[in-house]
N, C-alpha and C positions, 0 to 999 in steps of 0.2 A: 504493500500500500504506500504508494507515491504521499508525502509530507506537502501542502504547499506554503511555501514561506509567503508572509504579509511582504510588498514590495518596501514599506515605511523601514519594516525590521531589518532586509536584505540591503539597501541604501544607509541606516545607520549602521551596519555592521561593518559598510567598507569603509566610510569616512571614519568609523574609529578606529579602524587598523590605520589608517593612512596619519593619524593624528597623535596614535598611538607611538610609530616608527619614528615621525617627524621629532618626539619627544625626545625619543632614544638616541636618533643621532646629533639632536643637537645637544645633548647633556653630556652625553660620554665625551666627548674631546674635550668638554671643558672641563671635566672633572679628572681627564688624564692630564691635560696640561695644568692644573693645582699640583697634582701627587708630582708630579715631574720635576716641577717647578720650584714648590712650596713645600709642601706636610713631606715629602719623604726626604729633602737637605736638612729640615729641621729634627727630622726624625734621627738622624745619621749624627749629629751634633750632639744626641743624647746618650751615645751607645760605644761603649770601650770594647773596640776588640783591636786586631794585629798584638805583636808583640811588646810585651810588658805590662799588657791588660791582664788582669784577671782571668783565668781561665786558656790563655795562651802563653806560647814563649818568653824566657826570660828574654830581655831587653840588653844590649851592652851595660845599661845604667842600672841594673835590677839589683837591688841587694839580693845576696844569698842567705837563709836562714839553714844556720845546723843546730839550733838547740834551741829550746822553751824562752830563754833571755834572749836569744837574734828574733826569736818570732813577736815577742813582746817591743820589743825593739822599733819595727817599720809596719807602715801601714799597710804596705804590698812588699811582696818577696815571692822570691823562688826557692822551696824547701830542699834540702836535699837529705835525703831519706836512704838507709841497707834495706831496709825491709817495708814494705806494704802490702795489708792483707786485709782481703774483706770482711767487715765485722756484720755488721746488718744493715738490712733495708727498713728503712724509717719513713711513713709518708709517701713511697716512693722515689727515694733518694736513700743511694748507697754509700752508706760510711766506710770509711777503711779505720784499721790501723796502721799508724803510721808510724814506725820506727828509725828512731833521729840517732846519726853517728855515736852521740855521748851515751846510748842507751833508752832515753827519753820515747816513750811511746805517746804520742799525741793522735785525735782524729782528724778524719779529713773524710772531704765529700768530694769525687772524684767522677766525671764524666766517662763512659766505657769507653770511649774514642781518646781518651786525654792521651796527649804527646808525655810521654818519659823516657826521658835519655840515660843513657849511662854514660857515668863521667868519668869512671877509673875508680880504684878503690883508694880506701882509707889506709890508715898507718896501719890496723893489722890484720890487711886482706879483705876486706870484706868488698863487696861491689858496692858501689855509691851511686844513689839514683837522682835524677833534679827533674822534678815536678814542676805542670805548670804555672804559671803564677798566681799565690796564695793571697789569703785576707785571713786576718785571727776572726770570726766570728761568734758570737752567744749561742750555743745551744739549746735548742728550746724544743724539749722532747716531749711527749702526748703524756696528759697524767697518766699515772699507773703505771709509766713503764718499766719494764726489770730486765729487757734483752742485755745484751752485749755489751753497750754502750755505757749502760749504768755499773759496769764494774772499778775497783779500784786499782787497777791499773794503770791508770792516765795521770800524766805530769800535772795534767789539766784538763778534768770533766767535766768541767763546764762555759768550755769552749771547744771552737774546730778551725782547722785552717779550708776553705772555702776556697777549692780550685774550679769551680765551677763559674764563666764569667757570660756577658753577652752574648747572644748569638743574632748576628746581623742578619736581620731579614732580608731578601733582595725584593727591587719596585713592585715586583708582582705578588708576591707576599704580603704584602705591605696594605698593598691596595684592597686587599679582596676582604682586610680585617677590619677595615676601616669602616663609620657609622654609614659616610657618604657615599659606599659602594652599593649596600643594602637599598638605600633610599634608591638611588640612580639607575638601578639594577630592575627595580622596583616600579619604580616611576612610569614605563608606559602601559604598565597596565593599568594603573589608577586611572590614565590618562583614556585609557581605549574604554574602561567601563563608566567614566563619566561622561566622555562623549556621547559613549553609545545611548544611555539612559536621556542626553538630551533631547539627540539627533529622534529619537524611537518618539518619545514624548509631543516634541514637535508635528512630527509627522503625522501622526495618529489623530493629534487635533485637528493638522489642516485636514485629513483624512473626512474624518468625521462630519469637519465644516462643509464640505464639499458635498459629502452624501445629505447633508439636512439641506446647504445650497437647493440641490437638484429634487428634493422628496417634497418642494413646495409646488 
């Protein structure tokens, strides 16, 4: 059984696709030329990464920390570490243990991709590691908790050194998080179902007008 569309209905339906598109392309170039522009240099202004950032390579100018005192010391460093081994997962974020030249076992939270070199060993053999660049942070663990973490082992349990830093999103990342993509993204449908509701409306009336015109 053949449908037949009202011709009012078929006429608004094109003029709001056509009003619709018109929305879409005119908003998207402007709102890439913002991101391009504007919000993603200022974004970029906000965000430490390369080398001597947190979370990446020491820097020529990086202090190194080998003990509890260097790491209290600088506000950013690069640890160097015989030993690191994984203690627990907290939150979703993987602590290690971190064991420092003098002995000193401190934690750390460590990226599974993190860069760690090996720098030669210590005076008596051991292999020596240089993690990437650290922050002393406050540990702030879920009440109740009794894992790993909470033992007395650590120079200092209630802190961590925080090699985890920035991760630079690129433009198109960037864009697709942003409030104004949603809206933009969004935008010619509002535009095709507002249309459409007029153009219909419209119609219908002259429609109407036309049949009671002619039924006199």
């Amino acid at each position: 059984m053949r449908v037949k569309v009202p011709a009012y209905l078929a006429i608004s339906f094109a003029v709001a696709i056509l009003c619709g598109l018109a929305a879409m392309y005119a908003t998207v170039p402007l709102y890439q030329s913002y991101i391009e522009k504007t919000a993603y240099l200022a974004y970029l202004e906000t965000v430490e990464t390369g080398p001597g950032s947190v979370g990446y390579d020491a820097a020529d100018n990086t202090p190194h920390a080998a003990s509890l005192a260097d790491i209290r010391q600088y506000d950013t460093f690069a640890l160097e570490v015989i030993h690191y081994k994984s203690a627990d997962v907290v939150e979703n974020q993987r602590y290690y243990n971190l064991t420092l030249p003098n002995g000193e076992v401190v934690i750390g939270h460590l990226s599974g991709d993190a860069h760690i070199q090996g720098i030669g060993t210590t005076e008596s053999g051991d292999a020596l590691y240089l993690l990437p660049v650290g922050r002393w942070n406050t540990l702030n663990l879920p009440a109740g908790y009794s894992g790993a973490l909470s033992g007395e082992s650590y120079a200092d349990s209630a802190h961590f050194v925080e090699c985890v830093g920035d991760e630079c999103l690129t433009i198109g990342e960037f864009a697709i998080q942003q409030t104004g993509y949603k809206i933009v993204s969004k935008l010619w449908i509002a535009v095709f179902i507002l249309v459409f509701i007029i153009c219909a409306t419209i119609l219908k009336r002259r429609k109407k007008a036309r049949q009671a015109a002619q039924g006199k």
